[in-house]
FIPA-490143 format. One line per field, with one value per residue: x, y, z of N, C-alpha, C in turn; residue number from 1; chain. Coordinates in steps of 0.001 Angstrom, whole numbers, plus 500000, padded with zeros to 6 digits. Each point is the difference from the previous one (the first is absolute). Layout:
N
nc1	c(X,...)
nc2	c(Y,...)
nc3	c(Z,...)
cac1	c(X,...)
cac2	c(Y,...)
cac3	c(Z,...)
cc1	c(X,...)
cc2	c(Y,...)
cc3	c(Z,...)
guro	c(NUM,...)
marti	c(A,...)
***
This chain:
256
nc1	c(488887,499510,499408,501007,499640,500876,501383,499902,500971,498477,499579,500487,499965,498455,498910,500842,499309,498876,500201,500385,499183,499493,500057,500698,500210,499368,500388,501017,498998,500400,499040,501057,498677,500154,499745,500867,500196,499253,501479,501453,499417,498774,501336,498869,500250,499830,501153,500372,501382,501011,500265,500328,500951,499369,500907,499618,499073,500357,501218,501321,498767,499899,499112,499656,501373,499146,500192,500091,499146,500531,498571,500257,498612,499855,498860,499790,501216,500184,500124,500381,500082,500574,500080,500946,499818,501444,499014,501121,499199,500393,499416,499679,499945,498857,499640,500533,500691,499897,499893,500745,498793,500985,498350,499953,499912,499810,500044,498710,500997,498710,500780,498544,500366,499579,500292,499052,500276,499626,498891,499759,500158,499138,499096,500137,499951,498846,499216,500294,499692,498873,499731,500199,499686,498835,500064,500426,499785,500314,500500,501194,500297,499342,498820,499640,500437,501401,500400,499212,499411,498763,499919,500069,498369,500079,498545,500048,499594,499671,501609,499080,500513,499410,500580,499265,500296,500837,498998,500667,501060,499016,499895,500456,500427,500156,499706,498829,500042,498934,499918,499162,500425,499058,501257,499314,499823,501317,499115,500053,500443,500190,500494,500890,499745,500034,500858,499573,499070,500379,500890,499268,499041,501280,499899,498220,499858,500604,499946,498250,500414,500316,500356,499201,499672,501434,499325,500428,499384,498467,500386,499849,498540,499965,498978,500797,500780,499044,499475,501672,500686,500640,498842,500399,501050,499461,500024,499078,499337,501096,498686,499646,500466,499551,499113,499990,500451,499394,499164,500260,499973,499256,499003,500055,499199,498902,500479,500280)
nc2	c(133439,500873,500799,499951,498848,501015,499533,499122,499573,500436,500114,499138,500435,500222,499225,498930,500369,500295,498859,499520,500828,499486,500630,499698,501391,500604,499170,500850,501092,499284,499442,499550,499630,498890,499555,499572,501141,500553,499286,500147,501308,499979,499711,499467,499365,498940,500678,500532,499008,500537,499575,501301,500441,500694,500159,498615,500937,500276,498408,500512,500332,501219,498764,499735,500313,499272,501611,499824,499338,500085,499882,499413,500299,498765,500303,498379,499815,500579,501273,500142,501399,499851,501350,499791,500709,499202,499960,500942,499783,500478,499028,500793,498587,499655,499449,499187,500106,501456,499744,500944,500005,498938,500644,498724,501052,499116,500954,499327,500005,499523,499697,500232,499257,498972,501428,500215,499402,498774,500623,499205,500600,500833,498739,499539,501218,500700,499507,500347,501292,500136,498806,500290,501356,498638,499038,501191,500077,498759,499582,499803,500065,501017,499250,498618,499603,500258,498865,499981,501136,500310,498909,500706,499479,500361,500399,500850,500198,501267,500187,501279,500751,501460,499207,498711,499771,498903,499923,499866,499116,500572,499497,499013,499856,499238,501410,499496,501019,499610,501575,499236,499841,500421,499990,501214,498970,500847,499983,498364,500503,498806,498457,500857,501438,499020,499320,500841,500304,498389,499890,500760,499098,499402,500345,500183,499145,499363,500441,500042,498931,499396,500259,500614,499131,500796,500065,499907,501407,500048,501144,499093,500513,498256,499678,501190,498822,498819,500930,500360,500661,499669,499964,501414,499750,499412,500584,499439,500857,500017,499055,500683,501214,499221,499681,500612,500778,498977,499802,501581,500128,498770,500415,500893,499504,499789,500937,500384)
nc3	c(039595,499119,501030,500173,501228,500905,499456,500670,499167,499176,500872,500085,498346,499593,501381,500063,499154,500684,500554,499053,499704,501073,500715,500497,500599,499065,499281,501087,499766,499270,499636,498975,499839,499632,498902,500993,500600,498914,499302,500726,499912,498871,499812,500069,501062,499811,500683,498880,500799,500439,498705,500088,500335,500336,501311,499425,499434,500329,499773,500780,499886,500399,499698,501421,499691,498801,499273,498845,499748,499084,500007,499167,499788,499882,500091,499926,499389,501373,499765,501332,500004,501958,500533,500853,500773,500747,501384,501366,500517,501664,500103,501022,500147,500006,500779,500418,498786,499938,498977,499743,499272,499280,499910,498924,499885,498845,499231,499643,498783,499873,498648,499535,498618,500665,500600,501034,500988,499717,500549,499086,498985,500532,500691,499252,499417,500738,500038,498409,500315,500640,499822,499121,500596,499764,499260,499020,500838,499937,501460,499525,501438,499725,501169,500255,501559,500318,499027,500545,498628,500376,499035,498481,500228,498612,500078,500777,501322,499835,499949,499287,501358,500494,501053,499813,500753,500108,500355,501017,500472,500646,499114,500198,499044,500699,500546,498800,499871,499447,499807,500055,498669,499310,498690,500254,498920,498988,498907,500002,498414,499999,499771,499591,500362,500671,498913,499017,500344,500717,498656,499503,500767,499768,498756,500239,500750,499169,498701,500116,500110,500005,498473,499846,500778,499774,500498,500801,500780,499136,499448,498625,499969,500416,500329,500314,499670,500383,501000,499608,498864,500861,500584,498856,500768,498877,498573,500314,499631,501290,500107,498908,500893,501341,499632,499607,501484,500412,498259,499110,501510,499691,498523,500023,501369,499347,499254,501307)
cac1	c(499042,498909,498802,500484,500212,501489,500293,500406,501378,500685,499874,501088,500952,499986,500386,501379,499903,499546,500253,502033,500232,500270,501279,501024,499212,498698,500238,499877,498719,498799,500177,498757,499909,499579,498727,500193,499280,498438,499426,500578,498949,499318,500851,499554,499628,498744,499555,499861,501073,501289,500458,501244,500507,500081,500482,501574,500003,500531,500984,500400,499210,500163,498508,498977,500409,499958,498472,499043,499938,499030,499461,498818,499106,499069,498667,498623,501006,500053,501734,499904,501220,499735,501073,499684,501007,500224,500781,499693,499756,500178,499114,499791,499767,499488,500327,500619,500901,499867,501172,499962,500360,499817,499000,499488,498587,500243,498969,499987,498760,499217,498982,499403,499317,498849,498748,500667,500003,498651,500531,500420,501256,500839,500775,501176,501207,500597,500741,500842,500768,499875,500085,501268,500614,500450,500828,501421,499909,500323,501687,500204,499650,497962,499709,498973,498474,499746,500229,498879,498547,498838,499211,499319,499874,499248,499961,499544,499068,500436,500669,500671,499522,499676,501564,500472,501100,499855,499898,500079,499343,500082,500478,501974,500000,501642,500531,499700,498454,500354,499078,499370,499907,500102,500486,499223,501581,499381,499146,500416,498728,500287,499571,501099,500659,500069,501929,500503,499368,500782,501175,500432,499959,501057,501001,499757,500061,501964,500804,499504,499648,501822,501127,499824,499983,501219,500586,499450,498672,499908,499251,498623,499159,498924,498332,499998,500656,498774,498661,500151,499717,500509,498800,499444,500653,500550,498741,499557,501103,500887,500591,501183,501000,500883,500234,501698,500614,500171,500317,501208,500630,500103,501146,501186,500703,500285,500555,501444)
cac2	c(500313,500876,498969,498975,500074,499490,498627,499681,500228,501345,500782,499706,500675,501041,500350,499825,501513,500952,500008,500461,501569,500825,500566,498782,500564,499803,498383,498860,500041,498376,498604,499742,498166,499666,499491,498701,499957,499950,498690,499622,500292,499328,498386,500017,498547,499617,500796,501586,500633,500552,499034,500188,500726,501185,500179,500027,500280,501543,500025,501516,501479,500404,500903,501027,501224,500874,500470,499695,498214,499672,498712,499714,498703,499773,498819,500196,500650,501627,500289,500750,499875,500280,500547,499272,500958,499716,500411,498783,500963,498985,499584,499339,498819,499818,499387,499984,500823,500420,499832,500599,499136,501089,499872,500690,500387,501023,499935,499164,501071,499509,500653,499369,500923,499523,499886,499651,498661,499321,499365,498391,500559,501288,499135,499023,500687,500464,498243,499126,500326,500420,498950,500043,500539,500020,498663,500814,500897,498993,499221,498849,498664,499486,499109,500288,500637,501551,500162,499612,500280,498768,499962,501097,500218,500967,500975,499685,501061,501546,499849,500799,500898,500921,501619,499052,499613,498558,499428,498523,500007,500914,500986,500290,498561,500023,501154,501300,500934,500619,500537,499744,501675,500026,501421,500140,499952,499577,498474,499681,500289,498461,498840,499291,500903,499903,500101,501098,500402,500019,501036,501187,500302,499763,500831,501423,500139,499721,501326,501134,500039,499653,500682,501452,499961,499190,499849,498651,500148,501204,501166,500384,498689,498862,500255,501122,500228,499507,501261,500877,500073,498627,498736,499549,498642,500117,499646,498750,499644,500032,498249,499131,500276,499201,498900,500208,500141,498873,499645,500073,499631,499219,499956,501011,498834,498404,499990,500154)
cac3	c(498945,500442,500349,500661,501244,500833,501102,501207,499458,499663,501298,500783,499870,500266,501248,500053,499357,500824,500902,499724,499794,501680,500363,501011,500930,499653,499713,501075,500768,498945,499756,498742,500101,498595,500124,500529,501359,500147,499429,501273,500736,499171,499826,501129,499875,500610,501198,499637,499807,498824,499699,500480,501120,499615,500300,499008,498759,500639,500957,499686,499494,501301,499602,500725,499537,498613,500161,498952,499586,498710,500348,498608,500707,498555,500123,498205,498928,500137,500700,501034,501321,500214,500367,501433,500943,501157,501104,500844,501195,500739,501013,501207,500264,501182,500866,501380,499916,499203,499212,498524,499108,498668,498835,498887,499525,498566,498358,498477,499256,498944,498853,498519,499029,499892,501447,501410,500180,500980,501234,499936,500169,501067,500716,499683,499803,501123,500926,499901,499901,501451,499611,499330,500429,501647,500087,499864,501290,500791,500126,499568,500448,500040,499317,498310,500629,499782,498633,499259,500588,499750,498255,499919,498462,499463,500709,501382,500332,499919,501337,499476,500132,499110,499454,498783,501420,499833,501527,500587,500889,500525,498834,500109,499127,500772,500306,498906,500037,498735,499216,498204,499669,498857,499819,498250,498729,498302,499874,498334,499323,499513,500880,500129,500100,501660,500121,499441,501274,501248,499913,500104,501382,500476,499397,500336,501409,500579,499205,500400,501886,500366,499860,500525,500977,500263,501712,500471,500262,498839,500577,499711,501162,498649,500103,499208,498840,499667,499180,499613,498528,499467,500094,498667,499475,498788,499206,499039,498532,499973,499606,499090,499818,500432,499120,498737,500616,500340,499514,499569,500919,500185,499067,500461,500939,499378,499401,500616)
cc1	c(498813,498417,500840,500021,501303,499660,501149,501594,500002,499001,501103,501372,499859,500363,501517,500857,500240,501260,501561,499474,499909,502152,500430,498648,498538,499828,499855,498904,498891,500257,498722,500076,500011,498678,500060,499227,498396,499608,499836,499021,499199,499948,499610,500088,498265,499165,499836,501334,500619,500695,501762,500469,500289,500870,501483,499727,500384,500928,501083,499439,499331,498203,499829,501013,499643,498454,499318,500046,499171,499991,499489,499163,499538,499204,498991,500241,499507,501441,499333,501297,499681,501545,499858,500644,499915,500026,499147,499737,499930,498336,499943,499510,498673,500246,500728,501227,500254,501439,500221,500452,499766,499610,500649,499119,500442,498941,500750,499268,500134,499856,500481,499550,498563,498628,500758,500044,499000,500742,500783,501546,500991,500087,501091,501128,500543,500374,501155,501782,500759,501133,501597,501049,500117,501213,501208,500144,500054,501220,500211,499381,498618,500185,498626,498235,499797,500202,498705,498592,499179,499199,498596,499134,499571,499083,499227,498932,501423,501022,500828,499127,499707,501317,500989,501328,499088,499957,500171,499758,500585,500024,501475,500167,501904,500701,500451,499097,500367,498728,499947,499726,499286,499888,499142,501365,498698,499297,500537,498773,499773,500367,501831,501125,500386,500900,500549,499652,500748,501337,499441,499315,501030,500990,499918,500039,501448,500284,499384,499724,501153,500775,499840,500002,501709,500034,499400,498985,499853,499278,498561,499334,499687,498973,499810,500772,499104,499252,500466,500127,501291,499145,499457,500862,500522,498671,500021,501096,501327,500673,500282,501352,500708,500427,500717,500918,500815,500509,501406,501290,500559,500697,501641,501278,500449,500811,501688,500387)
cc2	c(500769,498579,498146,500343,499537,498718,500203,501260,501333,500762,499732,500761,501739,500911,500387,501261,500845,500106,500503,501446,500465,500071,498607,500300,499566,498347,499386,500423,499585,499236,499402,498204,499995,499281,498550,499988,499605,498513,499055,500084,498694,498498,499042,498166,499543,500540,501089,500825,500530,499082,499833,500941,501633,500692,499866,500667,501278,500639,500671,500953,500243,500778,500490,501607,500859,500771,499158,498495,500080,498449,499714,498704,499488,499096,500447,500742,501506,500428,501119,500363,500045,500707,500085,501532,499816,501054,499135,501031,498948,500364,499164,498891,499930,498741,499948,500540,501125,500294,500521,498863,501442,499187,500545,500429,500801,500396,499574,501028,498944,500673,498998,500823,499664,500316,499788,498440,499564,499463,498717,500332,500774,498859,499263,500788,500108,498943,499016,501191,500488,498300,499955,501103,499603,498963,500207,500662,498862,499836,499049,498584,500009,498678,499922,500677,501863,500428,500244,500560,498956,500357,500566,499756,501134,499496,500025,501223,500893,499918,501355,501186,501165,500837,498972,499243,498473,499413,498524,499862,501651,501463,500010,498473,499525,501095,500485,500728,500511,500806,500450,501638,499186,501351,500198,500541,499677,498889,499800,499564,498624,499463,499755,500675,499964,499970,501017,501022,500118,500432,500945,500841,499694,501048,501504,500286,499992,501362,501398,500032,499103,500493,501351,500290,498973,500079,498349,499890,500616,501023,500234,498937,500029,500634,501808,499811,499056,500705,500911,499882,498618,499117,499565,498977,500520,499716,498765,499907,500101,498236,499658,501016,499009,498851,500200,500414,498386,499239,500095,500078,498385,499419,500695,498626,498549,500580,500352,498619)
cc3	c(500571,500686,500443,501027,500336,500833,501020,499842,499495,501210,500876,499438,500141,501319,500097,499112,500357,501270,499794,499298,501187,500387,501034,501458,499813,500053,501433,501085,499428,499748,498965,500075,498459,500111,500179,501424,500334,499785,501173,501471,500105,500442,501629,500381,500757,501336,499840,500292,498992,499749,500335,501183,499162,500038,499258,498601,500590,500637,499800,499898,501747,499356,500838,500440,499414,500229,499329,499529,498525,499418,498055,500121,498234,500808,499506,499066,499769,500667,500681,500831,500920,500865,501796,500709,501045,500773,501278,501534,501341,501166,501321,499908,501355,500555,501573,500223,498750,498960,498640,499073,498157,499089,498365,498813,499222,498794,499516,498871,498583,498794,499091,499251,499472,500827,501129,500193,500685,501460,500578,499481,500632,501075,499753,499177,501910,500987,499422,499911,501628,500587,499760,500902,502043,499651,499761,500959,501429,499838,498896,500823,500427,499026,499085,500542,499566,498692,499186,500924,500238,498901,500672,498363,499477,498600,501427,500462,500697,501155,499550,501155,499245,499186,499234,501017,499831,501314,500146,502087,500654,499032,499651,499333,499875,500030,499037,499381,498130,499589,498474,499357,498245,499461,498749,499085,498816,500170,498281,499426,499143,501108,499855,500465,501633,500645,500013,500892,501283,499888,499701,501587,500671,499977,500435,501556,500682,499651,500992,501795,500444,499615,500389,501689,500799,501601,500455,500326,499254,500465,499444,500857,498522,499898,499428,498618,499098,499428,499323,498638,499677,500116,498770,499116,498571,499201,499167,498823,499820,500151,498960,499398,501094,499209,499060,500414,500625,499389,499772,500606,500201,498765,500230,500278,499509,498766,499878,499893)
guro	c(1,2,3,4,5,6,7,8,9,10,11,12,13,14,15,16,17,18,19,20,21,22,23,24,25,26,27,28,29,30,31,32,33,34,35,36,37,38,39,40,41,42,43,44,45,46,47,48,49,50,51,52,53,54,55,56,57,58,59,60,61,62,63,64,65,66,67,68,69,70,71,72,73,74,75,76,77,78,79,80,81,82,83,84,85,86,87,88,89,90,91,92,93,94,95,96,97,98,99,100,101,102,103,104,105,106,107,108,109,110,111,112,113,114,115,116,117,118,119,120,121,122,123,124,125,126,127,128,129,130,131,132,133,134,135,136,137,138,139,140,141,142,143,144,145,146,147,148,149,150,151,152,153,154,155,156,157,158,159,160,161,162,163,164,165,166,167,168,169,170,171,172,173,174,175,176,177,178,179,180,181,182,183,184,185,186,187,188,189,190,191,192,193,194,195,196,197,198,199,200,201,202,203,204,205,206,207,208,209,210,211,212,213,214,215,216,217,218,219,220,221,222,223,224,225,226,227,228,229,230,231,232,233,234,235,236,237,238,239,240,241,242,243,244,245,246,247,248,249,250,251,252,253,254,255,256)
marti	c(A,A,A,A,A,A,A,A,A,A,A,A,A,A,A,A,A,A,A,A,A,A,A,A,A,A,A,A,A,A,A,A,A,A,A,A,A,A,A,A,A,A,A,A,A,A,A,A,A,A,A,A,A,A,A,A,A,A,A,A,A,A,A,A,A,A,A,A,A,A,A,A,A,A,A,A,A,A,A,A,A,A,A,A,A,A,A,A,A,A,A,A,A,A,A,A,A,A,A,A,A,A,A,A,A,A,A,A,A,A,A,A,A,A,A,A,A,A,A,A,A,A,A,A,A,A,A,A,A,A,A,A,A,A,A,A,A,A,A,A,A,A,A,A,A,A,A,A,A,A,A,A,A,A,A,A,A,A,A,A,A,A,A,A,A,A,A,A,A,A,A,A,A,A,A,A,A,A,A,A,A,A,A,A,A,A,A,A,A,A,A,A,A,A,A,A,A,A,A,A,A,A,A,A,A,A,A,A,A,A,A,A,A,A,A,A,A,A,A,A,A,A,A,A,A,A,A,A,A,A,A,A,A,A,A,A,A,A,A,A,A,A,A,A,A,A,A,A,A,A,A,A,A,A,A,A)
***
């Protein structure tokens, strides 16, 4: 309905959308979460752990392969995406023996249709996702010491350097470096349009910068295809043609 805010099920169908109009090729250099992950994140016990093993919500899927991680966040009943691009470069180790070890250090690119994010947020999107990509990134047989960051509250004082990179000890937070990007995107013109919003930032970034880009490595660089005339995203008023788009799609379905 027009001015209704999306729930949980119909972002989860939309993404999933998006995601079956990409080609077999395109499909397996991403990876779309539903909006189960941010909850999971979140889902913390008295110590500030993960309430579960991360590691098993992801099992079969070969994530740290994939370029792209699209992430949908709802907190304080706002929808935010945020979209992750892996890569991984190798560093000399100091110490007594010097040793290539391989760092990863990826963007994160942030958008809302609401403004940029408060800092209190650009932390805990970036620590709980930085977070999430070290613990899928452990052996099966780590145990629960390496399973687990050390709790972290928010909100806290600034662990966001200038180039937006999430420092921990040394600047390297279990040998992952994530730089923070917030992308200037459409802004919505009401308080409910936020859903509608993160698909169609879903929809426009897979179709105009993944699918256009079929090699494994893409030939366009991100950050020039950012400033360039795809940065204008889509116009406002193109949310409630999604929405009847969704809609009647979904009717379409329940009625087979």
């Amino acid at each position: 309905r027009p001015q209704e805010y999306l729930n949980d099920a119909i972002v989860d169908f939309g993404i999933m959308r998006t995601r079956d109009a990409l080609t077999p090729h395109q499909q397996s250099r991403c990876h779309f979460f539903g909006t189960y992950l941010w909850k999971r994140l979140e889902d913390r016990d008295r110590n500030g752990r993960l309430s579960g093993d991360a590691r098993r919500w992801v099992k079969g899927v070969d994530l740290l392969s994939k370029d792209f991680i699209f992430v949908p966040i709802c907190q304080d009943e706002h929808w935010t995406l945020a979209i992750i691009r892996l890569s991984k470069l190798s560093i000399k180790a100091e110490g007594k023996k010097r040793e290539e070890t391989q760092v990863v250090r990826h963007e994160l690119l942030y958008l809302n249709s609401l403004g940029s994010a408060r800092a209190a947020m650009q932390e805990r999107v970036t620590f709980r996702l930085s977070e999430f990509l070290h613990l899928v990134s452990l052996p099966a047989e780590a145990g629960p010491s390496a399973v687990n960051f050390p709790q972290v509250n928010f909100p806290q004082a600034s662990t966001l350097s200038g180039d937006g990179q999430l420092l921990g000890d040394g600047g390297v937070l279990g040998a992952v470096r994530m730089a923070w990007k917030a992308v200037p995107v459409p802004q919505q013109r009401n308080g409910s349009d936020c859903g509608v919003f993160v698909l169609l930032f879903t929809e426009r970034f897979a179709r105009e910068f993944v699918a256009a880009s079929e090699d494994a490595s893409p030939k366009k660089d991100l950050g020039e295809w950012l400033q360039g005339p795809s940065r204008d995203w889509f116009d406002p008023k193109e949310s409630p043609a999604l929405r009847k788009s969704l809609r009647d799609t979904i009717r379409k379905l329940a009625s087979q």
